[in-house]
C-alpha positions in Angstrom: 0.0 -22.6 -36.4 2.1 -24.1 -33.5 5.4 -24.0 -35.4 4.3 -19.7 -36.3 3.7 -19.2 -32.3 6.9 -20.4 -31.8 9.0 -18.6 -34.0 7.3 -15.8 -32.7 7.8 -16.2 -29.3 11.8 -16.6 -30.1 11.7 -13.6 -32.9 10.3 -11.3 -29.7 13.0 -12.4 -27.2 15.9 -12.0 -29.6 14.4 -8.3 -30.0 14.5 -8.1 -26.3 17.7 -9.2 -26.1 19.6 -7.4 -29.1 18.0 -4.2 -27.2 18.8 -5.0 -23.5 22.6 -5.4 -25.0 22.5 -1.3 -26.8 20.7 -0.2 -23.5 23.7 -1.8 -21.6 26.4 0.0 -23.3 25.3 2.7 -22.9 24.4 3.0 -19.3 28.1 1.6 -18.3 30.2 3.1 -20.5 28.6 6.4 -20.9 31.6 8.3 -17.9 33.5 7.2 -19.5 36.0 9.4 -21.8 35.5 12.7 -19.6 31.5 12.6 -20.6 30.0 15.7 -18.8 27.4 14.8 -16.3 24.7 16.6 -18.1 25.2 14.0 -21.4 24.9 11.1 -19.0 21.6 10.0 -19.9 21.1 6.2 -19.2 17.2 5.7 -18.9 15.5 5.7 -22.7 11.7 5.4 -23.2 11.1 2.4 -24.7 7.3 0.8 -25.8 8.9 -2.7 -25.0 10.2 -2.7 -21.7 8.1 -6.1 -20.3 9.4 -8.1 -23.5 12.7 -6.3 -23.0 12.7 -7.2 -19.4 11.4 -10.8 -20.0 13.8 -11.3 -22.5 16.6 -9.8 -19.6 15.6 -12.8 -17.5 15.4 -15.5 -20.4 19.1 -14.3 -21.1 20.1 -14.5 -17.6 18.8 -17.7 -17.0 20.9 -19.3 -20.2 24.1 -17.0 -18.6 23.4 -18.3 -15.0 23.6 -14.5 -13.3 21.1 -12.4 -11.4 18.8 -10.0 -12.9 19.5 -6.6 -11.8 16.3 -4.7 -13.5 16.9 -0.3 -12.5 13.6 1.5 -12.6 14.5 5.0 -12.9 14.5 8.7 -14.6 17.0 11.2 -16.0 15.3 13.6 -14.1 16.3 11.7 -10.5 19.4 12.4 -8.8 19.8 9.0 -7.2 18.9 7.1 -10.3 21.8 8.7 -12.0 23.6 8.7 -8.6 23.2 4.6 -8.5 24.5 4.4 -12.7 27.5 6.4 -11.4 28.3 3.9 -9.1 28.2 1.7 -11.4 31.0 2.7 -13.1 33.3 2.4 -10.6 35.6 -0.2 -11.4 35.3 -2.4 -8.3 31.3 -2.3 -8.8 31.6 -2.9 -12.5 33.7 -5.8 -12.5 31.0 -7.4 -9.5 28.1 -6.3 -12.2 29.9 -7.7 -15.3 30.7 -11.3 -13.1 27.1 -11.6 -11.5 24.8 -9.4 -13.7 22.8 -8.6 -16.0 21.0 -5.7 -16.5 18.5 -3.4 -17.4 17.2 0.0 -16.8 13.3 0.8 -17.1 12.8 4.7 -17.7 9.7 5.9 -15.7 9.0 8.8 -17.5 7.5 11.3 -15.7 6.1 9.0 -13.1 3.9 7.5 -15.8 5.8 4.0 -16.5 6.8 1.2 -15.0 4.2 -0.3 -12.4 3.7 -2.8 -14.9 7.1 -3.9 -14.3 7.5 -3.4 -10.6 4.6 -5.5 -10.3 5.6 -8.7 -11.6 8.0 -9.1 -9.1 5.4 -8.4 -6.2 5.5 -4.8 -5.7 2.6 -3.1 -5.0 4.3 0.9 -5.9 6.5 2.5 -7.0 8.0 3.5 -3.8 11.2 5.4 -4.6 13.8 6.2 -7.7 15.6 4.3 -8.6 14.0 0.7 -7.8 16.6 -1.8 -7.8 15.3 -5.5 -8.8 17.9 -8.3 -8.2 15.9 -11.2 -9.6 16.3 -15.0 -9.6 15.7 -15.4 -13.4 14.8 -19.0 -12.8 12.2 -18.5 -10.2 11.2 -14.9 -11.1 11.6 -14.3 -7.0 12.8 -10.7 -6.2 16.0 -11.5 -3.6 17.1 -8.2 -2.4 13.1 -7.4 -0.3 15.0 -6.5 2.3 17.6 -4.1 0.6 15.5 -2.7 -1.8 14.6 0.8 -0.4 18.7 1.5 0.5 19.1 2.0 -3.3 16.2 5.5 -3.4 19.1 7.0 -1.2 22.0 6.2 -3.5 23.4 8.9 -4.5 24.4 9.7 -1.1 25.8 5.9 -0.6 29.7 5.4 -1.1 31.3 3.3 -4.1 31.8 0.6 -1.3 28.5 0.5 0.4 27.1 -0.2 -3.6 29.5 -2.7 -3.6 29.3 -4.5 -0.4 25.8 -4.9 -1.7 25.9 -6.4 -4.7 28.7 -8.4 -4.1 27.0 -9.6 -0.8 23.6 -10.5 -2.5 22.8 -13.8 -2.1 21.3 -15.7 -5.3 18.8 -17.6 -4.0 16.1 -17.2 -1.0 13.8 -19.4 1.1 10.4 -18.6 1.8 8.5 -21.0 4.7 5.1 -21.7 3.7 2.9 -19.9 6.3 0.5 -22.4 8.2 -0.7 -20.3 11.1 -4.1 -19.2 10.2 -3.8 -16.1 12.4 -0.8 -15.1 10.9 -2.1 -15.5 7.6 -4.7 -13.3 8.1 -2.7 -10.1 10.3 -0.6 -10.7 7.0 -3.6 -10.6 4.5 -4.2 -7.0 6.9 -1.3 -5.7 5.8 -1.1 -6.5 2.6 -4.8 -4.8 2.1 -3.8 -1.9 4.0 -0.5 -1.6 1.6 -2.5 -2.2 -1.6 -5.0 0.9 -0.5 -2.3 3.5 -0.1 -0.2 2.0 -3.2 -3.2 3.4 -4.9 -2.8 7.0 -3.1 0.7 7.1 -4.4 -0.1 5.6 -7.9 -3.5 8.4 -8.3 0.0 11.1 -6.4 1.8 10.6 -9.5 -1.1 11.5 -12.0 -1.0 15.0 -10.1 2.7 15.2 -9.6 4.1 13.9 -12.6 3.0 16.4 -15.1 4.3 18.9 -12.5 7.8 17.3 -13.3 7.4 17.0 -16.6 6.9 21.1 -16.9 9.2 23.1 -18.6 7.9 25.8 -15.5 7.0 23.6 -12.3 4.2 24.9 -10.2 5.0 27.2 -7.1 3.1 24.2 -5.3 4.5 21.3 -6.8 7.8 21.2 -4.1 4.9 21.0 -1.4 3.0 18.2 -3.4 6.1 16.6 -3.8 7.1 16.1 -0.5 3.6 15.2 0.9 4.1 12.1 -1.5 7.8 11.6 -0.8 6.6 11.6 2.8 4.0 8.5 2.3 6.6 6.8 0.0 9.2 6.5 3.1 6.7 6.7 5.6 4.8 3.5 4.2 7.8 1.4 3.5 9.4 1.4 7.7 5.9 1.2 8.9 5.0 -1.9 7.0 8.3 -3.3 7.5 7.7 -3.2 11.2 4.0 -4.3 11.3 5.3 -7.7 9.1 7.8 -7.7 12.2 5.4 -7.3 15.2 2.9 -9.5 13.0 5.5 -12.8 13.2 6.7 -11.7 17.0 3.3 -11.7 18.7 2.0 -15.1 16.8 5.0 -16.7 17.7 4.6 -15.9 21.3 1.8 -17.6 21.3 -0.9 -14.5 20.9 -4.4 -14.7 19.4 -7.3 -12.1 18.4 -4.0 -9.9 17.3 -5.2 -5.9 16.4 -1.9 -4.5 15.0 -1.6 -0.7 15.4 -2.2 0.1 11.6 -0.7 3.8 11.1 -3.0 6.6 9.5 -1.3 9.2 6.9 -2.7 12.6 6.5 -4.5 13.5 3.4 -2.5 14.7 0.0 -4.0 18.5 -0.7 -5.8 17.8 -3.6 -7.8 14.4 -1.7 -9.3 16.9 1.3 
């Protein structure tokens, strides 16, 4: 029975593998030969996409490159913004040395928290989500870059590549032995988890809006209440990890960290 697991297990990655290698082709080469805009198309549903990733990781590991997993949509202009760029031939010859990759299709909202979350994120905050993974540690690397790429359509060729070809390949994380740090942490952390959930129960309402062949007259408004909290969030927790490490450092105790509110979404009041 051991010897059946095991050919099992291998049988799945190959899958994985053989797929994350069509999926590839296609999302780099696809510009190429005049190919109108409007047949670029690089995010495919897929009812694999953990193994697919998993077996992304297993095949970067043997390689010895970075993971680059894109969650994204056809529908997003800066998830096909971020393919375009990388087609540019400075950025694909960085990818093609230091990279491998794969893109996640979200649907319409619907897919992909799976998959953001086993690298540690809590949403879905913007499209596309860029991953650059250690596949050897399973660590996400780029935490501090990560919400540049929701914007990148509007990002030059060489911003993309100062990026990439900038990103370091491992990271350090100090274990945290201050217990009042731990818990302001353990705060935010709660206080992240609880809206996640907002934007995660957003998308139920808003992504069948997207999906319409007709959008609602209110859907714009919708959607930019939950673009709103999807920014909004992402600074504000930024800076409360910030404040959080400042005032322990300096020596502060009984810290009450000025937790932001966010209105209500419409359809929550």
């Amino acid at each position: 029975m051991r010897k059946l697991a095991d050919i099992s297990l291998v049988l799945s990655i190959a899958l994985a593998c053989q797929s994350i290698a069509a999926t590839a082709s296609t999302s780099f080469s696809a510009l190429e030969d005049g190919a109108e805009a409007e047949n670029f198309s690089p995010f495919h549903p897929s009812e694999n996409a953990m193994a697919e990733v998993k077996g992304l990781l297993q095949k970067a590991a043997d390689e010895h490159k970075l993971a680059m997993i894109i969650v994204g949509a056809n529908w997003c202009h800066d998830s096909i913004g971020f393919m375009r760029h990388l087609d540019a031939p400075a950025v694909r010859a960085v990818v093609k040395k230091k990279y491998l990759t794969k893109t996640v299709d979200v649907g319409f909202l619907e897919h992909g928290k799976d998959i953001v979350g086993l690298f540690g994120l809590k949403a879905i905050y913007g499209t596309p989500t860029v991953m650059i993974v250690d596949p050897a540690t399973k660590q996400l690397l780029n935490a501090d870059t990560i919400h540049h790429w929701r914007d990148a359509a509007a990002m030059s060729d060489d911003e993309v590549l100062e990026l990439l070809s900038g990103q370091a390949s491992t990271t350090t994380s100090k274990e945290i032995q201050s217990p009042e740090l731990k818990r302001l942490l353990g705060e935010i952390d709660a206080f992240e988890a609880k809206h996640a959930a907002r934007i995660y129960q957003a998308f139920t309402v808003i992504g069948p809006m997207l999906a319409a062949e007709e959008r609602p007259a209110d859907f714009g408004h919708y959607w930019g209440q939950v673009r709103d909290l999807r920014y909004g969030i992402t600074e504000d927790l930024k800076k409360l990890r910030q404040e959080a490490h400042a005032r322990v450092e300096a020596g502060e105790t009984g810290i009450e960290l000025p937790f932001p509110d966010y209105p209500a979404f419409d359809w929550e009041e």
